[in-house]
C-alpha positions in Angstrom: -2.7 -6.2 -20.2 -0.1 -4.1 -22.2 -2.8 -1.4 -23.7 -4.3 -0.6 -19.6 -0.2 0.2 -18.8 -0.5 2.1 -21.2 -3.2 4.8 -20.9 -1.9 4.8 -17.3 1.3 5.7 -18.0 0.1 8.7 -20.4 -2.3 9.6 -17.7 0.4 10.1 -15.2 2.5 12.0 -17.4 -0.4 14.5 -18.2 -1.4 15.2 -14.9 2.8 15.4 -13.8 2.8 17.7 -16.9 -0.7 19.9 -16.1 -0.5 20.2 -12.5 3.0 19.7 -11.6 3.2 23.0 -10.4 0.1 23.2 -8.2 1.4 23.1 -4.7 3.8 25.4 -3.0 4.7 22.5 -0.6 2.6 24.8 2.3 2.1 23.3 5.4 -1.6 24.1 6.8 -2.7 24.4 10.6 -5.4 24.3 12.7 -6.6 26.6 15.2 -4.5 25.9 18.1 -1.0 25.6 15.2 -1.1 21.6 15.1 -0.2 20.9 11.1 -2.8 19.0 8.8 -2.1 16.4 6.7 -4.6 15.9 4.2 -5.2 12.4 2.8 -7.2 9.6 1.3 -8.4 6.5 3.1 -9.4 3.0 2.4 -12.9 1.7 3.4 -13.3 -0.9 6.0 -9.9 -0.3 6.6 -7.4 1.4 9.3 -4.3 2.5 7.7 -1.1 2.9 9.6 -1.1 6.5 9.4 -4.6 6.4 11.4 -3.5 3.9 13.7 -0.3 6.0 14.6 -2.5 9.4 15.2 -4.9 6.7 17.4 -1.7 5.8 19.5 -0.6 8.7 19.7 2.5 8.6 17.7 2.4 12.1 16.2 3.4 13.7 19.8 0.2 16.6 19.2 2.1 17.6 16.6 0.2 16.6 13.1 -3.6 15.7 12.8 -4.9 13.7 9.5 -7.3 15.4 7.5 -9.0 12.8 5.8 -10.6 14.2 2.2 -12.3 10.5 1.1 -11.4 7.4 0.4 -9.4 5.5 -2.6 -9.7 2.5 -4.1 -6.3 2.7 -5.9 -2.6 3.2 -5.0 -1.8 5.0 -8.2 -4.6 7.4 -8.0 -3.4 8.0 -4.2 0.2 8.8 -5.2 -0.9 11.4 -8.5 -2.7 12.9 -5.9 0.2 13.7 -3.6 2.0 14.2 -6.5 -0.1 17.7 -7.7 -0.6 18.8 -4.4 -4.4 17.7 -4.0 -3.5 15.8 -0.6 0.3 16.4 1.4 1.2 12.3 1.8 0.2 9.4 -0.5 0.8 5.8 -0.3 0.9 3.1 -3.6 2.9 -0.3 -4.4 6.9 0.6 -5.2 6.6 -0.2 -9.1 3.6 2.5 -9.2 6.0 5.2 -7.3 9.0 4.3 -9.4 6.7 5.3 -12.6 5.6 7.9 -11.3 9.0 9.5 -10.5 10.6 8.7 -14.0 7.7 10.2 -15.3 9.3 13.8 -13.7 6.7 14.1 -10.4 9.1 15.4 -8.4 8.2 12.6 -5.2 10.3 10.8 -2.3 9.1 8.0 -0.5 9.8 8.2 2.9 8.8 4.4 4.5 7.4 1.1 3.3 3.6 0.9 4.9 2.6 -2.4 3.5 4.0 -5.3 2.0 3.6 -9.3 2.4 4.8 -11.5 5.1 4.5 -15.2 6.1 0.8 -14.4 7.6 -0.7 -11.7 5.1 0.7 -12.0 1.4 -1.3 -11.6 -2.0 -2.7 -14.1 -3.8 -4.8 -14.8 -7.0 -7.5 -16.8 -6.1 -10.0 -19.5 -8.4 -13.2 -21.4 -7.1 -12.8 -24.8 -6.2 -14.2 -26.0 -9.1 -12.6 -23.6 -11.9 -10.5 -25.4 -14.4 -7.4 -22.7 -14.1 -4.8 -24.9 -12.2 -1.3 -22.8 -13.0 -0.6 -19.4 -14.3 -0.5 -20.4 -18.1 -4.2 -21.2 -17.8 -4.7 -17.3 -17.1 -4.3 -16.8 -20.6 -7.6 -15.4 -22.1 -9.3 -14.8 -18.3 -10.4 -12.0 -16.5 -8.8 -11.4 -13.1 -10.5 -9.0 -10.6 -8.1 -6.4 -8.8 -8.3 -3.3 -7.2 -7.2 -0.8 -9.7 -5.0 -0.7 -12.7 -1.8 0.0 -12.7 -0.9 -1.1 -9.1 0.8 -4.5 -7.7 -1.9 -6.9 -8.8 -0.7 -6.1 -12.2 2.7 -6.0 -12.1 2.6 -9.5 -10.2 0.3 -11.0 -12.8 2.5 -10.0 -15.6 5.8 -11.5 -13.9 4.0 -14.2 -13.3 3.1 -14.6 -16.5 6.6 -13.9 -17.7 8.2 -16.3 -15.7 6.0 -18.6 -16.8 7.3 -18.3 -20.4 4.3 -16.8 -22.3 4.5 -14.4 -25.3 3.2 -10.9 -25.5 0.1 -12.1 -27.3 -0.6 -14.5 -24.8 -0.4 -11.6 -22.2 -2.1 -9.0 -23.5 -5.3 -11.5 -23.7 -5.4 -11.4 -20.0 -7.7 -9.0 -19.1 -7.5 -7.3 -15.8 -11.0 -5.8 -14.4 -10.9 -3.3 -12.0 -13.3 -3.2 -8.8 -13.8 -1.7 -5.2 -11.8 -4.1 -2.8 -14.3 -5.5 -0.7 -16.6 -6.6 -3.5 -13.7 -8.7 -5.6 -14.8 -12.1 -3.9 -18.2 -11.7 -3.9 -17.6 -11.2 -7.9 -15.6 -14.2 -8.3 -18.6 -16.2 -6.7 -21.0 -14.8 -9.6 -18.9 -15.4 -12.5 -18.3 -12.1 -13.6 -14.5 -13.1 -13.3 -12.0 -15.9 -13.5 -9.8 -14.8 -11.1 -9.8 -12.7 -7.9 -6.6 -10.6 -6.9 -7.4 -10.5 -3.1 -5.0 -9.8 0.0 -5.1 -9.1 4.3 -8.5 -9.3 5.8 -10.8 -9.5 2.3 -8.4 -12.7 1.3 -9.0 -14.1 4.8 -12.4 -13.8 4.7 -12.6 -15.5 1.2 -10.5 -18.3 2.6 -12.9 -18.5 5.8 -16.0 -18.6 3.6 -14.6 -21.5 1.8 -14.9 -22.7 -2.2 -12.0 -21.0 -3.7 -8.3 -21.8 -3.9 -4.6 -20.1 -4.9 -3.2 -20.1 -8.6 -0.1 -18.5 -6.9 0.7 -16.3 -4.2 3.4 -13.3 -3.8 5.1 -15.5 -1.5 5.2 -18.6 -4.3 6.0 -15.8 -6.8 9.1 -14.4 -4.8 10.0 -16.6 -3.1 9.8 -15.0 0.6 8.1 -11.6 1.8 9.0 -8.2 0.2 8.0 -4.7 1.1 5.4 -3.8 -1.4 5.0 0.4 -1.0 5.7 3.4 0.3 4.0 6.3 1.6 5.5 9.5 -0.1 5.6 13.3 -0.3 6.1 16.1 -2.5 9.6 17.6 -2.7 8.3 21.2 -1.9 6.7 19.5 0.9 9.5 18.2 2.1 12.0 20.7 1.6 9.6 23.8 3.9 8.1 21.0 6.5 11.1 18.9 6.8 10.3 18.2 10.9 6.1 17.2 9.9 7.5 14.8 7.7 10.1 13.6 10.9 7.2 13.3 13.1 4.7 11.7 10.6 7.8 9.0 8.8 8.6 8.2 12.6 5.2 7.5 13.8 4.2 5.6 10.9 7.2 4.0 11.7 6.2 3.3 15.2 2.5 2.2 14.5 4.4 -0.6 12.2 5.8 -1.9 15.1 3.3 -2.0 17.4 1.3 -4.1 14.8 3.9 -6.5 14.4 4.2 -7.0 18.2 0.4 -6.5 19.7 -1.2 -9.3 20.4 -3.8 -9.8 17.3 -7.0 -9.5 19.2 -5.6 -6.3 20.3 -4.9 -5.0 16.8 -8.4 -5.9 16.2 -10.0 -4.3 18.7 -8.1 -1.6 17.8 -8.9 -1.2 14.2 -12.5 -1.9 15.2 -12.5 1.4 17.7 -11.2 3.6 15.0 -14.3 2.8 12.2 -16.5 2.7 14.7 -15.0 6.0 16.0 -15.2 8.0 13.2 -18.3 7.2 11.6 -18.1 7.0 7.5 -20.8 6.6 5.7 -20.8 3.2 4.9 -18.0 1.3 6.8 -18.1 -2.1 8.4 -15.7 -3.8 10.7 -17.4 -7.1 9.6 -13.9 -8.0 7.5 -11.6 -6.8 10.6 -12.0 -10.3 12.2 -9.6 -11.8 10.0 -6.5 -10.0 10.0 -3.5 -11.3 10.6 -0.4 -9.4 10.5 1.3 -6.2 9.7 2.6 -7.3 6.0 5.4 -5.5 6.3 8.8 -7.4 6.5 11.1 -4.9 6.9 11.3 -3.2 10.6 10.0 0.5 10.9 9.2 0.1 7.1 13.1 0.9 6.2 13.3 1.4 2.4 15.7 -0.4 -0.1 16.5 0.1 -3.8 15.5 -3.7 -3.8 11.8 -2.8 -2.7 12.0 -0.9 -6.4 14.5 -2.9 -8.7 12.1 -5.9 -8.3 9.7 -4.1 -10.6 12.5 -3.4 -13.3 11.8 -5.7 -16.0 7.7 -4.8 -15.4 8.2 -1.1 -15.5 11.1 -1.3 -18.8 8.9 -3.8 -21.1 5.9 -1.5 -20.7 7.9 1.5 -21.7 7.3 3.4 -18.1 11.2 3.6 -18.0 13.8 3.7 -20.8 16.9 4.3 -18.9 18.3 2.9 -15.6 16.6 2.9 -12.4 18.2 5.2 -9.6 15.5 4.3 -6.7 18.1 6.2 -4.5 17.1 9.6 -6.8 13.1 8.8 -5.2 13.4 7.4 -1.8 15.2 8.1 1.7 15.2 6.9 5.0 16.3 10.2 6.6 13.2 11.1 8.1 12.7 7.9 9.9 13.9 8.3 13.3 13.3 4.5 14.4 16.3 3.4 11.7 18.6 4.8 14.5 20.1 2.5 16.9 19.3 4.4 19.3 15.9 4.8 18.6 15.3 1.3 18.3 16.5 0.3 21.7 14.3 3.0 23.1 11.2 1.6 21.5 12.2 -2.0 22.6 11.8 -1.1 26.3 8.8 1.3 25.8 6.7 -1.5 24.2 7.9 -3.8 26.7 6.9 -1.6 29.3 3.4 -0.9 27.6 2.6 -4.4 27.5 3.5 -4.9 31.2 1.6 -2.0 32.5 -1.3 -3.7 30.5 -1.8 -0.6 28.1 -1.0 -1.8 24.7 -4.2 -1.5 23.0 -5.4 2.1 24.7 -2.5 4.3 22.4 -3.8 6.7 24.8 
């Protein structure tokens, strides 16, 4: 594992160091002044930026620009991080390397995460002889991209369970496009699959294939897993875009957490269907379950970032302490006020009386 951590972490400092000075933090607009946020998406997938515009939650005041999709959190966040898209979203431990690495980033709200419904988990077929984590040693696990959660949780794991550095570097972690990680576990061409949310739903519901561990076996409970963030410059000229996008993120959180499900569905199904990209199926939507984020409006911590200490120290992407509160705030998040909060208690209340919940309309 050790030698992918690092060629990532020398590929983040090089583009920090080559394109760090490639955005002016301008806002853009379209013809009637509304601001665009450009931004990567994730197939077969609504993320809560898309569901908030959907609802609503922007107020007319930002529209997504959507450039492609991603297939990594790290990739997302260098991106943001030279100015090639204004917002990106990756796991904490990813954003925390990132900043220590000099991208001048803040993270701005927690979008996804693991709770007692939707968690991470590293999964085996039925008849595979890996029974614990110390059988990992010398197998392939599937996951979505380097340098993201799925690797920081199978080192801890791997940690914890008391293996040497030899030991760890033989696990080798191959990198593929979400939706197809399961259906590569079922050919062989890996040991393990790191799957989460409606792809390890759908693994579950097809049957043959069982946990080595989960996140919520790992940590013991639900944690926040990432932020979205922005560039400083960004911040610093656009301070009320970031205000309206951080609080309707915020917002579309929320109204995940307290929809019914087959609402959220439906929802999520309208928007692919919607916007028509090449390639997308709602097939997988079926089988969410929950929002994933345990924290309310996706409030940050330094917790959500000191978990990943000991990951991000022993494979040298940090050599001094880690100051989270340097990289994150929860100043633009509107919902964190008290006020705020009670006001969004009785609107949801009222929405779901009036029967109007899923239109965001």
């Amino acid at each position: 594992m050790r030698p992918a951590l690092t060629i990532i972490t020398a590929a983040v400092l090089a583009t920090v160091a080559l394109t760090g000075c490639g955005s002016r933090g301008e806002a853009r607009t379209d013809a009637n002044g509304v601001t665009l946020l450009s931004y990567m998406g994730w197939a077969d997938q609504v993320t809560p930026p898309e569901l908030a515009e959907n609802l609503g939650f922007f107020e007319g005041k930002v529209k997504l620009d959507w450039i492609g999709n991603t297939n990594s959190g790290p990739q997302d966040i260098q991106t943001a991080a030279t100015g090639q898209v204004d917002f990106g979203g990756a796991f904490a431990g990813a954003v925390a390397k990132l900043a220590a690495a000099g991208a001048p980033i803040t993270a701005v709200l927690n979008y996804y995460g693991s709770d007692e419904k939707s968690f991470g988990g590293y999964y085996v077929t039925d008849d595979s002889p890996i029974r614990s984590v110390t059988d990992l040693v010398g197998k392939k696990i599937g996951v979505n991209t380097l340098g993201g959660q799925n690797e920081a949780d199978v080192y801890e794991a791997l940690k914890r369970a008391g293996l040497n550095s030899q030991q760890i570097d033989s696990v080798q972690l191959i990198a593929l496009p979400t939706p197809n990680i399961e259906d590569s576990l079922r050919k062989g061409q890996i040991d393990v699959a790191g799957l989460t949310g409606q792809f390890q739903q759908r693994a579950l519901a097809n049957g043959g294939v069982r946990p080595v561990f989960t996140e919520i076996d790992e940590f013991g409970g639900p944690i926040n897993g990432g932020p979205y963030v922005f560039r400083n410059d960004y911040i610093e000229k656009n301070p009320d875009v970031v205000r309206t996008f951080t609080t309707g993120v915020a917002k579309a959180l929320e109204w995940e957490r307290t929809t019914p499900r087959d609402q959220v569905i439906a929802k999520f199904t309208q928007i692919i269907n919607d916007r028509h990209r090449a390639g997308e199926s709602t097939e997988s939507l079926k089988y969410w379950l929950s929002v994933g984020v345990p924290s309310r409006y996706g409030e940050l911590s330094d917790g959500d970032f000191m978990r990943w200490e000991r990951w991000l120290r022993d494979t040298d992407a940090i050599d001094g302490d880690l100051e989270p509160r340097k990289f994150y705030t929860n100043e633009f998040n509107a919902m964190l006020r008290p006020e705020a909060k009670g006001t969004t208690a009785q609107g949801e209340a009222h929405r779901k009386g009036s029967g109007t919940a899923d239109t965001g309309n």
